[in-house]
PyMOL commands that place a pseudoatom at each C-alpha (Angstrom):
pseudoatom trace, name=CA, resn=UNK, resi=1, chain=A, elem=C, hetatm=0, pos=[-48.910, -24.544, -32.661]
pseudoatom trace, name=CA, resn=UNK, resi=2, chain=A, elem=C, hetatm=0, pos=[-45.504, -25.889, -33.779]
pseudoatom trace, name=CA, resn=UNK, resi=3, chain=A, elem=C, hetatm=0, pos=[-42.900, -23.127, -34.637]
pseudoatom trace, name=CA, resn=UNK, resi=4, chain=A, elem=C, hetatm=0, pos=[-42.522, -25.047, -38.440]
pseudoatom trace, name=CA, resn=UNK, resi=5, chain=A, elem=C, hetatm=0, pos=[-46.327, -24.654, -38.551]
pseudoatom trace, name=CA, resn=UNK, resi=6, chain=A, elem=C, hetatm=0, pos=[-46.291, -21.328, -37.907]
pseudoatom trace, name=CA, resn=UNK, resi=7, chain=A, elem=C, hetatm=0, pos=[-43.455, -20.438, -40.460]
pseudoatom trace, name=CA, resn=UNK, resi=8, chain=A, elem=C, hetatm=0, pos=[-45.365, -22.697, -43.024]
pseudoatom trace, name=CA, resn=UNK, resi=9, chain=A, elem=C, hetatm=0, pos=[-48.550, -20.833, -42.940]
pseudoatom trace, name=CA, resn=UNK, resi=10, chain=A, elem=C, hetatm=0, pos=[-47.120, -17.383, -42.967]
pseudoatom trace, name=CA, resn=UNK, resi=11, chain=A, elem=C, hetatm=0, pos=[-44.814, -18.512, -46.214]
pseudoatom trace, name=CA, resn=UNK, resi=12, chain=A, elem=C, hetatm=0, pos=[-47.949, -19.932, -47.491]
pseudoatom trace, name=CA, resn=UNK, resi=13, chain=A, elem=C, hetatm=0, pos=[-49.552, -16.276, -47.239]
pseudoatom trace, name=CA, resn=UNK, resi=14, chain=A, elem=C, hetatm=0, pos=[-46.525, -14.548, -48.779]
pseudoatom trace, name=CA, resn=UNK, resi=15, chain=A, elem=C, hetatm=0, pos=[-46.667, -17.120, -51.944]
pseudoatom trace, name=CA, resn=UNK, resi=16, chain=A, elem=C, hetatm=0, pos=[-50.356, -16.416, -52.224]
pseudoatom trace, name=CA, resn=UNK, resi=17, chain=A, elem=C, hetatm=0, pos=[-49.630, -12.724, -52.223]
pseudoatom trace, name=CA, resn=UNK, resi=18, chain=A, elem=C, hetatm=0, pos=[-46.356, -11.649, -54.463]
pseudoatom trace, name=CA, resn=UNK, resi=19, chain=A, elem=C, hetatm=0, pos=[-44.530, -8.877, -53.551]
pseudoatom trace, name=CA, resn=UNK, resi=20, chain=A, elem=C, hetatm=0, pos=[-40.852, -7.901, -53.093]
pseudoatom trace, name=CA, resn=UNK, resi=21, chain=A, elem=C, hetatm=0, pos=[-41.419, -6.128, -49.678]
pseudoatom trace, name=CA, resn=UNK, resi=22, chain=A, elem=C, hetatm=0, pos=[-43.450, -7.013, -46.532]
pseudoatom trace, name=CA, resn=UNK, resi=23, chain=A, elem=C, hetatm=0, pos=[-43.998, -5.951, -42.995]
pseudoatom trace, name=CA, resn=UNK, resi=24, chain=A, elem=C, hetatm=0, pos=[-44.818, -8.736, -41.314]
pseudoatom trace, name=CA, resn=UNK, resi=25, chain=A, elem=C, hetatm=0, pos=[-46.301, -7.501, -37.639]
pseudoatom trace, name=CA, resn=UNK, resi=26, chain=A, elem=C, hetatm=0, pos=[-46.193, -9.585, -34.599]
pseudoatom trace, name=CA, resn=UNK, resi=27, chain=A, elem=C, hetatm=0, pos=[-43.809, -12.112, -36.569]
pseudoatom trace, name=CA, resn=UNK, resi=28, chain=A, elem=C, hetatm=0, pos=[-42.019, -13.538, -34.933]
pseudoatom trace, name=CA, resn=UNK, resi=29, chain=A, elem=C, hetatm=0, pos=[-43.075, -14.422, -31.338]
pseudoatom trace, name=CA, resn=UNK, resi=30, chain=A, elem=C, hetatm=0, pos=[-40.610, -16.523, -30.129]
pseudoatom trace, name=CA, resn=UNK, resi=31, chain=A, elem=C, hetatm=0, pos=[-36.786, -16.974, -31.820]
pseudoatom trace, name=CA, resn=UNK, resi=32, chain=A, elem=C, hetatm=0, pos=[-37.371, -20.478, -32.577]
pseudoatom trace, name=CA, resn=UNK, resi=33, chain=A, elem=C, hetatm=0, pos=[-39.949, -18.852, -35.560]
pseudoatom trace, name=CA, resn=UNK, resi=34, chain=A, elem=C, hetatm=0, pos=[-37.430, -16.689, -36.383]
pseudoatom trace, name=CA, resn=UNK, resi=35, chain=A, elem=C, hetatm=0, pos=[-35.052, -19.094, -36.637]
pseudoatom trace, name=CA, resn=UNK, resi=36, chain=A, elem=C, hetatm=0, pos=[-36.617, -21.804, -38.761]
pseudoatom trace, name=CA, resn=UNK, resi=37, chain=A, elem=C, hetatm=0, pos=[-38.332, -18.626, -40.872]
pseudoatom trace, name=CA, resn=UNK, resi=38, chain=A, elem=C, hetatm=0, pos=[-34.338, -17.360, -42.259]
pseudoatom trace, name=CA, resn=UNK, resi=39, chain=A, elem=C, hetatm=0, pos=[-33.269, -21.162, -41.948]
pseudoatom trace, name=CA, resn=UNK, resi=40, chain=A, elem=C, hetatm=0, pos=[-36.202, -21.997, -45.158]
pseudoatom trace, name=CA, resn=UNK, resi=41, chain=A, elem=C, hetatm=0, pos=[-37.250, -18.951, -46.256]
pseudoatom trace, name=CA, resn=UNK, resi=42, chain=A, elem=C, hetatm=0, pos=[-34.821, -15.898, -46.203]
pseudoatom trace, name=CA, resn=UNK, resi=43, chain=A, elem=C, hetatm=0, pos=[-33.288, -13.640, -44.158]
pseudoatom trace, name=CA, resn=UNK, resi=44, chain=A, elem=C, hetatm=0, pos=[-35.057, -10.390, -42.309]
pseudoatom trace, name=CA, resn=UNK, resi=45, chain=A, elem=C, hetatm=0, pos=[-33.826, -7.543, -44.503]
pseudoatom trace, name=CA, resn=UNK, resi=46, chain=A, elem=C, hetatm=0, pos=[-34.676, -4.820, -41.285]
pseudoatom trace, name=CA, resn=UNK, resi=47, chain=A, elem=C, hetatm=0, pos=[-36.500, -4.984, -38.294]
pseudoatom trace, name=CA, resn=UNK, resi=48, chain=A, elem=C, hetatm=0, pos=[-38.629, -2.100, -36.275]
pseudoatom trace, name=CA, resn=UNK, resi=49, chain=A, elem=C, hetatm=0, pos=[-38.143, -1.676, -32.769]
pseudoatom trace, name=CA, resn=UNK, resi=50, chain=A, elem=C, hetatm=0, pos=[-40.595, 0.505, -30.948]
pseudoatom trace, name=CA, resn=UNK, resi=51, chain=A, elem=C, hetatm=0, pos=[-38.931, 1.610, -27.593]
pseudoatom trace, name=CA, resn=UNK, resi=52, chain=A, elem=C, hetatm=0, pos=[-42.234, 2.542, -25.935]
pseudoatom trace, name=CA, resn=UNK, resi=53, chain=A, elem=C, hetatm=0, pos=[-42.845, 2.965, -21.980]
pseudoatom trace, name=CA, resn=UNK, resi=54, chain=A, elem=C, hetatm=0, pos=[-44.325, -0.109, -20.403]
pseudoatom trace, name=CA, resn=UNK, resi=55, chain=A, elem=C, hetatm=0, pos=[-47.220, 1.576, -18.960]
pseudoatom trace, name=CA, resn=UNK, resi=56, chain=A, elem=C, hetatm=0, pos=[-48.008, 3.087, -22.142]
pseudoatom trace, name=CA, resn=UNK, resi=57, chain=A, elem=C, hetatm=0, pos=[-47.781, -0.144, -23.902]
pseudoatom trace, name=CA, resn=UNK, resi=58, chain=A, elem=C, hetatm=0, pos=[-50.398, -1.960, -21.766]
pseudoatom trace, name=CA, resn=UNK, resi=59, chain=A, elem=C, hetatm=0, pos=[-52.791, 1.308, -21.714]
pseudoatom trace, name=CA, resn=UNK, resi=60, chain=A, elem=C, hetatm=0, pos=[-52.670, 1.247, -25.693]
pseudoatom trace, name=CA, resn=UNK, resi=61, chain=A, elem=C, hetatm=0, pos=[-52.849, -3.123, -25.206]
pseudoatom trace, name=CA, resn=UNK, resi=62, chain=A, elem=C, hetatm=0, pos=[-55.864, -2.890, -23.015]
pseudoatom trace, name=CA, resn=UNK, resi=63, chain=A, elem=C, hetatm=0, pos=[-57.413, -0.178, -25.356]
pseudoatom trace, name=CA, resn=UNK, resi=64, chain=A, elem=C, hetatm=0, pos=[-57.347, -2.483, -28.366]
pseudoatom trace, name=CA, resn=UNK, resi=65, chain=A, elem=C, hetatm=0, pos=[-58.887, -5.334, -25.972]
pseudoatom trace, name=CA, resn=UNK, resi=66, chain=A, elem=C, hetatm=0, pos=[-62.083, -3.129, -25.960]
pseudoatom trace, name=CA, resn=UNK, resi=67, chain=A, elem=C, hetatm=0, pos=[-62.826, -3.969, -29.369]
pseudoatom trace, name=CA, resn=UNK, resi=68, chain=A, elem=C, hetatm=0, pos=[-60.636, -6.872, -30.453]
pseudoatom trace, name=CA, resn=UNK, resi=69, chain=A, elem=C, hetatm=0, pos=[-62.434, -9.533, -28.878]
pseudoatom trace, name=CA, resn=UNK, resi=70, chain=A, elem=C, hetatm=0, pos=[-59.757, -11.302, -27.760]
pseudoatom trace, name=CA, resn=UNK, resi=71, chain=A, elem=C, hetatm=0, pos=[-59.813, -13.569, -24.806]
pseudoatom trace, name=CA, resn=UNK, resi=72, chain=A, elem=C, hetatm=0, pos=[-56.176, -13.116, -24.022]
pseudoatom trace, name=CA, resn=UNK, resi=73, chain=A, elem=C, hetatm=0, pos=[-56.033, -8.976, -24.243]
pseudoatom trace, name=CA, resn=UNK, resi=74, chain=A, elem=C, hetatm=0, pos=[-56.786, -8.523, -20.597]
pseudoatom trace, name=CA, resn=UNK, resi=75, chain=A, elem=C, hetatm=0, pos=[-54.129, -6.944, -17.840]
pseudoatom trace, name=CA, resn=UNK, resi=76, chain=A, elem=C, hetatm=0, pos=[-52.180, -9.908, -16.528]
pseudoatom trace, name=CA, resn=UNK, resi=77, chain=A, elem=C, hetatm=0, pos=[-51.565, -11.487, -19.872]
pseudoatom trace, name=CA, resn=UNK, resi=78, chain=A, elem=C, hetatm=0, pos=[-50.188, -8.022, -21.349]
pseudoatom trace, name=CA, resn=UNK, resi=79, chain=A, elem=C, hetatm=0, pos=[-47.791, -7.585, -18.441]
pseudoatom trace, name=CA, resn=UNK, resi=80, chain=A, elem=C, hetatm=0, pos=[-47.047, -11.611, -19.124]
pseudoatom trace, name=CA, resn=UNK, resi=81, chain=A, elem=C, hetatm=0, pos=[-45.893, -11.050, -22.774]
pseudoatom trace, name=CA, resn=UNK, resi=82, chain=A, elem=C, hetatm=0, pos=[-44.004, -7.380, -21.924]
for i in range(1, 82): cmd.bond("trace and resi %d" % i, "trace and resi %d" % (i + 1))
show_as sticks, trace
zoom trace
C-alpha cells in the first residue's frame, strides 16, 4: 500500500474518532509514513521506545502468532522486521 494511503486511512480513523491524545501503535512502519503523516497532519508530540532484548522480542512475537492468525507472524519474518 502507498505510504499517502496509509497516512490517509489512519487520519481518516482519527477524524472519525475525536480526541486530543492518541497512541497510535505500530505507526509508523517505515519513515516515508512518518514523513508524509507530520508533512499533512501534525507533528508526533512523543514517541515510546521499548529497548527490549531481541530474543525476547521474537519469543513474545511468536507467542502472539499462536492466536493472531497472521500469515506473516512466523520466525523468519520476525527476525526480518527486528
Amino acid at each position: 500500500m502507498p505510504f499517502e494511503l496509509t497516512v490517509q486511512v489512519l487520519i481518516n480513523a482519527l477524524i472519525e474518532t475525536p480526541s486530543s491524545n492518541y497512541l497510535i501503535d505500530g505507526f509508523p512502519r517505515a519513515l516515508d509514513q512518518a514523513l508524509h503523516f507530520e508533512t499533512v497532519c501534525c507533528e508526533a508530540q512523543s514517541v515510546l521506545y521499548f529497548n527490549v532484548p531481541e530474543d525476547i522480542c521474537i519469543e513474545r512475537c511468536l507467542e502472539r502468532a499462536k492466536t493472531s492468525g497472521r500469515t506473516d507472524d512466523n520466525q523468519a519474518t520476525i527476525q526480518r522486521r527486528y
